[in-house]
Residue frames relative to the residue before (quaternion, step in Angstrom):
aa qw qx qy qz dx dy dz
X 1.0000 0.0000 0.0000 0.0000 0.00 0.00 0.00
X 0.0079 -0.9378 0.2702 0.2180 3.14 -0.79 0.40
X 0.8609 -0.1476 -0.0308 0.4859 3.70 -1.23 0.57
X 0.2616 -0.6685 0.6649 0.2064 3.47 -0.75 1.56
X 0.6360 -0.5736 0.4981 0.1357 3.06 -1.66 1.17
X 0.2373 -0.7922 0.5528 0.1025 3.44 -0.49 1.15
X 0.2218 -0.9040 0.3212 0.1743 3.72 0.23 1.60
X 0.2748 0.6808 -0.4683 0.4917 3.56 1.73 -0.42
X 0.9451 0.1026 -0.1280 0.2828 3.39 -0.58 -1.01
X 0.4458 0.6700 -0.2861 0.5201 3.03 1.52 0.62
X 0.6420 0.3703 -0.2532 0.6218 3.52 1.31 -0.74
X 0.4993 0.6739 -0.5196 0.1629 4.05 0.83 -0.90
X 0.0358 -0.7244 0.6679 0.1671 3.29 -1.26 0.04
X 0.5490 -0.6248 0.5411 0.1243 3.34 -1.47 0.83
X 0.0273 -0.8141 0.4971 0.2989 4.14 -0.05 0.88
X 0.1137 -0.9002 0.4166 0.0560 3.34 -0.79 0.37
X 0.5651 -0.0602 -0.2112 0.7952 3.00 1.76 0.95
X 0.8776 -0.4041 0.1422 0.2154 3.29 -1.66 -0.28
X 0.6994 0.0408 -0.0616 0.7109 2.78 1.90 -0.84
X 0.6105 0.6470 -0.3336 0.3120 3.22 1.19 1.37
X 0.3005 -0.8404 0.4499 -0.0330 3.88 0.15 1.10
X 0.1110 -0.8247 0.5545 0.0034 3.14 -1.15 0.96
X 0.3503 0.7787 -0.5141 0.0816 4.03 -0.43 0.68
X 0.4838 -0.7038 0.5042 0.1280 2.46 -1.56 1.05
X 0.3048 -0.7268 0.5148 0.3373 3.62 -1.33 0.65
X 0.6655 -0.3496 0.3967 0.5268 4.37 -1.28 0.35
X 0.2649 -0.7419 0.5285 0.3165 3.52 -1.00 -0.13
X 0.5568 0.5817 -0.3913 0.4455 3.38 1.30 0.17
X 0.5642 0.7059 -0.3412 0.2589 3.93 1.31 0.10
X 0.6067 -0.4439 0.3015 0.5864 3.63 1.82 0.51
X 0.7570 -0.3868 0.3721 0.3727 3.19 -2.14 -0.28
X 0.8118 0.1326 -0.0124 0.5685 3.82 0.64 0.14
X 0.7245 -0.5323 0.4039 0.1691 3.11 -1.22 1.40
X 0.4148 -0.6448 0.5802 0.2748 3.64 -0.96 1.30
X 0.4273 -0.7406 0.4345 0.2830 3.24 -0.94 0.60
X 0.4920 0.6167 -0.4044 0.4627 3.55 1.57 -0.45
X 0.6066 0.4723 -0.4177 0.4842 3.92 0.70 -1.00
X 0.7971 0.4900 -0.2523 0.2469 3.83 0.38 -0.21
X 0.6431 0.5177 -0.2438 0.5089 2.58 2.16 0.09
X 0.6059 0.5460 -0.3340 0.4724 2.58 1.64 -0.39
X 0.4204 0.7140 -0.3336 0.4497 3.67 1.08 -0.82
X 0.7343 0.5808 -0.1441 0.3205 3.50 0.57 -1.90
X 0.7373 0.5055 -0.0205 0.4477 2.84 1.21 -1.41
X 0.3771 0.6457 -0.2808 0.6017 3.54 2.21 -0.83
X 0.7651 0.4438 -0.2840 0.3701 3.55 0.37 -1.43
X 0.5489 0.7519 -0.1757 0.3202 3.26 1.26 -1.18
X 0.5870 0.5577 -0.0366 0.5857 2.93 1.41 -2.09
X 0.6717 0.5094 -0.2602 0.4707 3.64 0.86 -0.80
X 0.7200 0.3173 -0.2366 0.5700 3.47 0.80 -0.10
X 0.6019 0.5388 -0.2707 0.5236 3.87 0.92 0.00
X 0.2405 -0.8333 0.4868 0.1042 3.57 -0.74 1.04
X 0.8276 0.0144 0.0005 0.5612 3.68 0.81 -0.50
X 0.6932 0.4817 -0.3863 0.3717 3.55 0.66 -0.54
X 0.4768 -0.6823 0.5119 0.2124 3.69 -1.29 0.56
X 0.6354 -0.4942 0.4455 0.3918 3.46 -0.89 0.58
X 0.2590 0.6754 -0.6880 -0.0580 3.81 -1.54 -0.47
X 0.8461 -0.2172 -0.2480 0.4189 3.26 0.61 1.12
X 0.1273 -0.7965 0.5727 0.1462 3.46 -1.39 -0.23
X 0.0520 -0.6843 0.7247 0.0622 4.24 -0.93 0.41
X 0.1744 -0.6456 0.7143 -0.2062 3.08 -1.13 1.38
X 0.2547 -0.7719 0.5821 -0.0224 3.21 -1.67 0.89
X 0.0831 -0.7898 0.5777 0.1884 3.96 -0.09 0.51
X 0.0203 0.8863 -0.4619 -0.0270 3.53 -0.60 1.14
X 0.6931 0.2240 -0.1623 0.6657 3.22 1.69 0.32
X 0.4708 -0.6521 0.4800 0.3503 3.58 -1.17 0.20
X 0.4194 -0.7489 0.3863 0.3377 3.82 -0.32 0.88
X 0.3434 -0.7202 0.5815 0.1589 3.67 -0.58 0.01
X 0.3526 -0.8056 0.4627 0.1122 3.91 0.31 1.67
X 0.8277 0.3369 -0.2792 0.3513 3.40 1.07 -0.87
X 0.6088 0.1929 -0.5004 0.5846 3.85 0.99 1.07
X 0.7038 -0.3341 0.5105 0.3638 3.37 -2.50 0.72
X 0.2929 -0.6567 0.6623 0.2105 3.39 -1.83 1.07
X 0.2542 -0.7294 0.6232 0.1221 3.74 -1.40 0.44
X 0.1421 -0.7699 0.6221 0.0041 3.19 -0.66 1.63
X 0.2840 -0.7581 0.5847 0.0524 2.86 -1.06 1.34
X 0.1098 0.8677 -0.4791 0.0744 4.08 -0.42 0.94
X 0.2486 -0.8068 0.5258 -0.1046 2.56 -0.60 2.48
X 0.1700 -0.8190 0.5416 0.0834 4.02 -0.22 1.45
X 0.3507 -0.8331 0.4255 -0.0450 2.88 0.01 2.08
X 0.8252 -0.3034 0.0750 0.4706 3.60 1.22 -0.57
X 0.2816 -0.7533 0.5904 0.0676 3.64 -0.59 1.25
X 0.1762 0.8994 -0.3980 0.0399 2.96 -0.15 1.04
X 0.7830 -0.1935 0.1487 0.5722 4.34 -0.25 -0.13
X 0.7693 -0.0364 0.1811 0.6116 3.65 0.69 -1.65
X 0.7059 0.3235 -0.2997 0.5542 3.75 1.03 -0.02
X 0.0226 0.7390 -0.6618 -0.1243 3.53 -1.83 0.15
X 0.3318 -0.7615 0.5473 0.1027 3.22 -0.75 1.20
X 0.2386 0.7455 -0.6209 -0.0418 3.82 -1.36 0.23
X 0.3183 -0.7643 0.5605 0.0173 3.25 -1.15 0.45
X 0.0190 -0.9187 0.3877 -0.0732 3.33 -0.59 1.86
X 0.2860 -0.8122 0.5084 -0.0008 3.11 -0.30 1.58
X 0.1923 0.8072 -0.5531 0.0742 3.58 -0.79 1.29
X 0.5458 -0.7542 0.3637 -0.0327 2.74 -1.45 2.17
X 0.4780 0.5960 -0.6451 -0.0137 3.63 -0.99 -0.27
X 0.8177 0.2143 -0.3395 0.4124 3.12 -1.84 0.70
X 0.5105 -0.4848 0.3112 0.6384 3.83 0.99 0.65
X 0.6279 0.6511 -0.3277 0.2729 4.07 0.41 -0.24
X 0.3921 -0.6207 0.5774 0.3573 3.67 -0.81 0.75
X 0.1261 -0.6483 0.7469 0.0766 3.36 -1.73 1.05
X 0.0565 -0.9837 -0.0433 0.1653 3.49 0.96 -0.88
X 0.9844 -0.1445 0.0706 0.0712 2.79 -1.32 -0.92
X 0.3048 -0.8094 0.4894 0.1116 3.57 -0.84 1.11
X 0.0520 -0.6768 0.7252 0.1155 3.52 -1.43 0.37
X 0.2375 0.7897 -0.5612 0.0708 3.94 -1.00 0.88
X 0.3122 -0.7084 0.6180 0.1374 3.23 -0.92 1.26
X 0.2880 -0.5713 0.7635 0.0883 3.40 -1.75 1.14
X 0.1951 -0.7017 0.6853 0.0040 3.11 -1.61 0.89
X 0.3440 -0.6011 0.6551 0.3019 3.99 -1.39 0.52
X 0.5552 -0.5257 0.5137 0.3893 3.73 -1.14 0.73
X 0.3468 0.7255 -0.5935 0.0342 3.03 -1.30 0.63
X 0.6958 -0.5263 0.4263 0.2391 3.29 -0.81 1.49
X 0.4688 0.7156 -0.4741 0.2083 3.71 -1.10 1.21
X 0.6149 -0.4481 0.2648 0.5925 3.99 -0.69 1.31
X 0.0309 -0.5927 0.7935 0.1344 3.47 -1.57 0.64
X 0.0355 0.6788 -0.7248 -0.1126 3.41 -2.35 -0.32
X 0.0459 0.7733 -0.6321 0.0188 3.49 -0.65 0.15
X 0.7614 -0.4017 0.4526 0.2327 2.81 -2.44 0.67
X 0.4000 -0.5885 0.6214 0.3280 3.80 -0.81 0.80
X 0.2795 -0.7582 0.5128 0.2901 3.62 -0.88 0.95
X 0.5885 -0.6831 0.1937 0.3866 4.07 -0.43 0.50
X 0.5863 -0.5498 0.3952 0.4446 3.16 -1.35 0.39
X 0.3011 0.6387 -0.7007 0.1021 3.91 -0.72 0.52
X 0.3501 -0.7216 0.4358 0.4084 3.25 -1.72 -0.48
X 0.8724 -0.4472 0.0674 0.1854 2.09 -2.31 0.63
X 0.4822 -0.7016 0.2214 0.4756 3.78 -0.14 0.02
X 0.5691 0.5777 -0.4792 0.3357 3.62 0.95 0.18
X 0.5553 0.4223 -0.4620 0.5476 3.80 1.30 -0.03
X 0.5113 0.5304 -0.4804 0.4759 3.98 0.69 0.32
X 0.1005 -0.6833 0.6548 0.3070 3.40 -1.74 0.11
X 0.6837 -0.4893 0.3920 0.3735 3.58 -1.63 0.04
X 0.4423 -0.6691 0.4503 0.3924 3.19 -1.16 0.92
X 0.1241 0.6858 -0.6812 -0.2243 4.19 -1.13 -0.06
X 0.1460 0.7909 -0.5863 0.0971 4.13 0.21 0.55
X 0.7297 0.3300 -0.4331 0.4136 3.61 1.18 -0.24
X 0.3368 -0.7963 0.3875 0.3200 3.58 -0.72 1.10
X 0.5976 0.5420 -0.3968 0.4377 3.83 1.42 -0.50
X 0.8654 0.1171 0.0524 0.4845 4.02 -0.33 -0.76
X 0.2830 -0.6517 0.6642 0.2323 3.69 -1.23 0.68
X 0.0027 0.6402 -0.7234 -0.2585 3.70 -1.20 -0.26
X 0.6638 -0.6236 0.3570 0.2074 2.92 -1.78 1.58
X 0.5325 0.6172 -0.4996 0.2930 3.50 0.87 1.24
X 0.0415 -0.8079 0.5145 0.2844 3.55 -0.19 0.11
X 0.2438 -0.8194 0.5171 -0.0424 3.53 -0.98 1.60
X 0.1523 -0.8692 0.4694 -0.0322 3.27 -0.65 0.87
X 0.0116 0.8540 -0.5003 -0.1423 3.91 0.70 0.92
X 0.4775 -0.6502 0.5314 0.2584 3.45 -0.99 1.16
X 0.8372 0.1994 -0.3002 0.4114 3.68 0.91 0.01
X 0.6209 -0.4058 0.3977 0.5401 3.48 0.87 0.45
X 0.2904 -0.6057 0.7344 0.0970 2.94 -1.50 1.16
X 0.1146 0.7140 -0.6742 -0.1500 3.79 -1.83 0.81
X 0.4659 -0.7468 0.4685 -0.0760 3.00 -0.88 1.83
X 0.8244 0.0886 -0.2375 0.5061 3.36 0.39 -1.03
X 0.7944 0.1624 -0.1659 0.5612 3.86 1.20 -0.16
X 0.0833 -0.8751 0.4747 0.0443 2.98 -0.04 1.41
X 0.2871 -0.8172 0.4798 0.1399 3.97 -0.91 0.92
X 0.5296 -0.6235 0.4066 0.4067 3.84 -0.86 0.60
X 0.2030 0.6394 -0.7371 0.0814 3.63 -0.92 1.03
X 0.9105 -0.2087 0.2523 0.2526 3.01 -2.02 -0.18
X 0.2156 -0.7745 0.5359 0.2576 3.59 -0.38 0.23
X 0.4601 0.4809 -0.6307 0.3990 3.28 0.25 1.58
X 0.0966 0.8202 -0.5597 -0.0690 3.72 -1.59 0.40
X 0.1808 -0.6995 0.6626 0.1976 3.76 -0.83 0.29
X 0.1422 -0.6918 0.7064 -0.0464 3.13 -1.76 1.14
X 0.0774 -0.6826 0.6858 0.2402 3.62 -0.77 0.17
X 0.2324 -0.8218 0.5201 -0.0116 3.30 -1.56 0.86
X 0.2644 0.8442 -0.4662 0.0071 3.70 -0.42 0.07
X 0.4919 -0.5759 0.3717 0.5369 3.67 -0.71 0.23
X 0.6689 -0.5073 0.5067 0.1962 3.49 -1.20 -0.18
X 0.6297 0.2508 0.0256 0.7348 3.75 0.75 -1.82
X 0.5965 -0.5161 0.5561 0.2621 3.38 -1.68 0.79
X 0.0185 0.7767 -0.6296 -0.0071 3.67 -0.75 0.70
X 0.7632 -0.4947 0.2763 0.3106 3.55 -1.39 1.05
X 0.4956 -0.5957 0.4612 0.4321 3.59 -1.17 -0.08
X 0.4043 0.6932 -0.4959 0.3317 3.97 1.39 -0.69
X 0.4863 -0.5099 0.6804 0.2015 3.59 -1.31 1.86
X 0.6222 0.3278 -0.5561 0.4430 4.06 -0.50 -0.17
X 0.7326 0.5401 -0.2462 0.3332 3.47 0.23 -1.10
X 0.7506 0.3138 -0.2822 0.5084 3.39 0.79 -0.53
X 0.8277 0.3119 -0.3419 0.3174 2.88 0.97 -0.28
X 0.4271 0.7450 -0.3779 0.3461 2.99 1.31 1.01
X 0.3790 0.7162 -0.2714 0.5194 2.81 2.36 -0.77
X 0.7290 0.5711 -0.1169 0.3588 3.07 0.31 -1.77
X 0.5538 0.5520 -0.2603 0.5664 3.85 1.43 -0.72
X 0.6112 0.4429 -0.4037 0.5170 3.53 0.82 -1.87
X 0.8161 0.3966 -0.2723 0.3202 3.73 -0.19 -1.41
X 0.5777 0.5884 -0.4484 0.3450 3.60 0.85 0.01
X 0.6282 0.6663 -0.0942 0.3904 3.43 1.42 -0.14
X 0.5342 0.7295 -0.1448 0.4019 2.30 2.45 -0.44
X 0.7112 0.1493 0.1215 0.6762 3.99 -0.16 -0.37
X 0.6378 0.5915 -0.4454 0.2120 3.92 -0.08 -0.28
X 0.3520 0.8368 -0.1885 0.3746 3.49 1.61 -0.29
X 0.7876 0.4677 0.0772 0.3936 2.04 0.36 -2.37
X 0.4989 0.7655 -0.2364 0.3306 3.59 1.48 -0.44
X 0.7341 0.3006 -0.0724 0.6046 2.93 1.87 -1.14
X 0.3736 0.6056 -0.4829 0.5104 3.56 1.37 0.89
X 0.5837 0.6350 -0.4747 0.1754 3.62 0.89 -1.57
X 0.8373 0.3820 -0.2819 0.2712 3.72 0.55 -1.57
X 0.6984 0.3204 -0.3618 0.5278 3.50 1.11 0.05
X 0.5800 -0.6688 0.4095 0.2206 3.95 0.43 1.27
X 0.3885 0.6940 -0.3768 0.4748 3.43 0.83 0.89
X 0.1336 0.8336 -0.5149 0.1487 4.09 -1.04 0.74
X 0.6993 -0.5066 0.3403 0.3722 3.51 -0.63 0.53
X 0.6171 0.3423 -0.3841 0.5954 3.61 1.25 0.77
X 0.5579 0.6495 -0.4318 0.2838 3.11 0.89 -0.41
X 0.7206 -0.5361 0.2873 0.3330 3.64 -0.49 1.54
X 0.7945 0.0893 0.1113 0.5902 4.07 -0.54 -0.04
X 0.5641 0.5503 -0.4538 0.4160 3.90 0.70 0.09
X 0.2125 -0.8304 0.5008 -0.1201 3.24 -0.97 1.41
X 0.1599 0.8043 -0.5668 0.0790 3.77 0.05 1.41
X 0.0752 0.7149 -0.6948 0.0227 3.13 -1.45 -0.12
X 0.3935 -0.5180 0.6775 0.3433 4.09 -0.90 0.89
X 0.4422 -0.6572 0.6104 -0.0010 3.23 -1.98 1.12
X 0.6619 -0.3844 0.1255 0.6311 2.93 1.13 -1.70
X 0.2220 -0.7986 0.5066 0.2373 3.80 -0.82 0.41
X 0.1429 -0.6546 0.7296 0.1368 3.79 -1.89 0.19
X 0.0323 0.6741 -0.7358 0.0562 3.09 -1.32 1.20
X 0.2214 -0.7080 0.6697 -0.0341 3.07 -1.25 1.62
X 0.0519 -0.7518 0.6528 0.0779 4.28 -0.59 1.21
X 0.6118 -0.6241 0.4830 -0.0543 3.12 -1.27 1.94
X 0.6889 -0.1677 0.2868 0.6442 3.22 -0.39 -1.47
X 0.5812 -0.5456 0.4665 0.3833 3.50 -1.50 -0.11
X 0.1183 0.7783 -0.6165 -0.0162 3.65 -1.39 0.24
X 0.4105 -0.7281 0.4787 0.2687 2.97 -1.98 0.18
X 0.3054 -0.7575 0.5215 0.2470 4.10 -0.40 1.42
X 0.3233 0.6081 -0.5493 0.4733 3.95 0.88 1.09
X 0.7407 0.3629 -0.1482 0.5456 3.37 0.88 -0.52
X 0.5091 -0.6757 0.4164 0.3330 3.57 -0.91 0.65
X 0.2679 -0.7358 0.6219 -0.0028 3.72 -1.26 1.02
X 0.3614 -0.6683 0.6322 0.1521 3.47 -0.69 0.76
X 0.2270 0.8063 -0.5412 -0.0740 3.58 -0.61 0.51
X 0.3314 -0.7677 0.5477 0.0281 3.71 -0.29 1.79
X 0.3343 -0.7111 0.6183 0.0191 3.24 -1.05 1.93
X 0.3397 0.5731 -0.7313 -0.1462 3.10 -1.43 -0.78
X 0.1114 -0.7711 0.6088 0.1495 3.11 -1.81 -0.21
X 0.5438 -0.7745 0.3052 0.1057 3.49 -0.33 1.86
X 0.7536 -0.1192 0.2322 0.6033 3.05 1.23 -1.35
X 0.2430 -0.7152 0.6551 0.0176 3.37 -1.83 1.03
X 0.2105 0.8578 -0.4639 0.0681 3.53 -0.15 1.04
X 0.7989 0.3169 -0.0212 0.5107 4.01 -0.42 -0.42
X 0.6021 -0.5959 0.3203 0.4240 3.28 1.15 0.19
X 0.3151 0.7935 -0.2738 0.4427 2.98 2.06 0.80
X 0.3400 0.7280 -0.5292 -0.2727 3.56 -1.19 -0.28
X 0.5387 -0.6561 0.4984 0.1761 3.23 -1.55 0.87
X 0.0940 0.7206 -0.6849 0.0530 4.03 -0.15 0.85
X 0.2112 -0.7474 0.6297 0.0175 3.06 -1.96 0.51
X 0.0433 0.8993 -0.4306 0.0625 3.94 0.22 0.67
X 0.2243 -0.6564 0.7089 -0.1277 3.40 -1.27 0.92
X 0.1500 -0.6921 0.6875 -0.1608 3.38 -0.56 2.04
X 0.1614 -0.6491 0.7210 -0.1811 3.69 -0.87 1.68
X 0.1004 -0.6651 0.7302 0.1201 3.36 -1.16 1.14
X 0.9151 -0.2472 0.0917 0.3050 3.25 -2.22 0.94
X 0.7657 0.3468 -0.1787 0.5114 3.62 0.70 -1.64
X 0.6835 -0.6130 0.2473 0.3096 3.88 1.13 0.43
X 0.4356 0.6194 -0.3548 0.5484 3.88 1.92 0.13
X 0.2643 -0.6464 0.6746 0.2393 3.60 -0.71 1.98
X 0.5363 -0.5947 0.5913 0.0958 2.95 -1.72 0.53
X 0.7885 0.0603 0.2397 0.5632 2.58 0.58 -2.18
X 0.2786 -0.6528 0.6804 0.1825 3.30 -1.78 0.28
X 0.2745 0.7734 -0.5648 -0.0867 3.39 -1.50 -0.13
X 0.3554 -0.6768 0.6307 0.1337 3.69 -1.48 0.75
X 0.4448 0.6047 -0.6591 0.0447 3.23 -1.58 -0.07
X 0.3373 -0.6809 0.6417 0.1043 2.78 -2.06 0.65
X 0.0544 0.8347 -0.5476 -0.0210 3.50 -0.59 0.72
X 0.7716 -0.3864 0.3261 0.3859 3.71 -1.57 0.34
X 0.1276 0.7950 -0.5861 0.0905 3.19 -0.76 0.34
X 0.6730 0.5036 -0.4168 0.3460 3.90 -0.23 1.34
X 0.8906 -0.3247 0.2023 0.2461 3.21 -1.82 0.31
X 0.1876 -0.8295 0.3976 0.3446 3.40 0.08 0.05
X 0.4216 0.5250 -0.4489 0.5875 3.61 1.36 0.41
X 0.6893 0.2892 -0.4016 0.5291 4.32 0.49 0.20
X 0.3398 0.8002 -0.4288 0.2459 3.62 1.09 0.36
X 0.1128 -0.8454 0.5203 0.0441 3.84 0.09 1.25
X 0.8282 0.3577 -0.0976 0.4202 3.74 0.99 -0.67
């Protein structure tokens, strides 16, 4: 098996001016940059320009494929300091070219009426085992699909799944940090949600994916040491689109998090661009 990814030094970033940031991507992660490692990165930079408030959300755009084998430059533009909110905007570079881009608002704590979605009945993740289907590289998540994962023959079901998730390596208590984790791993399996009803997957011969764009909305704090439930579905498949929707429940059953995204999804023989 090989070397679990050590995400600490995977997510660093290098400052190199004031509101400028350098990271690099493993080289063992294929022809093109996970798209989770770039949000999370983005959001690092963000955090880097932000003194006390905490994220509570971000929408981000993938507008190029990254390229693993030069350093990415995050540009961070601090759109607005305001009373109880702080806006910034992250712009990431390679080859003089936008790959990109992030928008995330920081928030001061402040006490207010909550409710939330009951997170579903599935089980728990210790009667589950861990996925290992990829034979070249682990990422430091360990993932657990409450229904079985099919990999080399996939079959038409529903476009809903549950995954449990958690980091691997112990990671700090710092709220950037987890919840940067929590960004990398939202990126994870959620895709794939809107493959289920037409029996189709990122092996699947001439099939062509790629995230488009993504929203992550942070709830309540948590820790991704611990295992998270993270409930998929996926409403709709259109334009060679899909549309997924996801809800990230830690262990004791409090969503945390939310997220959307819509990502490519076709043939490469209907390829126009």
């Amino acid at each position: 098996m090989a070397e679990v990814e050590n995400l600490i030094d995977t997510l660093a970033l290098e400052r190199i001016e004031v509101n400028l940031f350098r990271g690099v991507a493993p080289a063992n992660q294929g022809p093109r940059i996970f798209g989770g490692l770039v949000i999370a990165q983005a959001l690092l930079a963000a955090y880097r320009t932000v003194e006390t408030r905490v994220c509570h959300s971000l929408h981000c755009y993938f507008i190029r494929p990254g390229d693993p084998a030069v350093p990415i430059l995050y540009d961070v533009d601090r759109a607005r300091d305001g009373r109880s909110f702080t806006t910034r905007r992250v712009t990431a570079i390679q080859h003089g070219e936008q790959i990109f881009n992030l928008a995330a608002s920081f928030q001061t704590d402040i006490p207010g009426l909550e409710h939330q979605d009951p997170m579903p009945d599935v089980p728990r993740p210790e009667a589950l085992v861990d996925d290992d289907t990829d034979p070249e590289w682990r990422r430091a998540i360990e993932m657990r699909w409450v229904d079985g994962r099919e990999v080399e023959n996939p079959k038409v079901s529903p476009p809903v799944q549950n995954v449990w998730m958690r980091a691997i390596s112990p990671l700090p208590d710092e709220v950037a940090i987890q919840q940067a984790v929590l960004a990398y791993a939202s990126d994870m399996s959620l895709l794939s949600t809107a493959m289920r009803p037409h029996a189709v997957n990122w092996r699947t011969p001439g099939f062509q994916t790629a995230s488009l764009d993504h929203a992550l909305w942070f709830h309540r704090r948590s820790s991704f040491n611990d295992w998270h439930l993270y409930a998929q579905r996926s409403p709709s498949a259109s334009g060679s689109r899909g549309f997924n929707l996801g809800e990230i429940y830690n262990a004791d059953g409090r969503l945390v998090a939310s997220t959307a995204q819509e990502g490519l999804m076709r043939m490469r023989a209907a390829a126009g661009d």
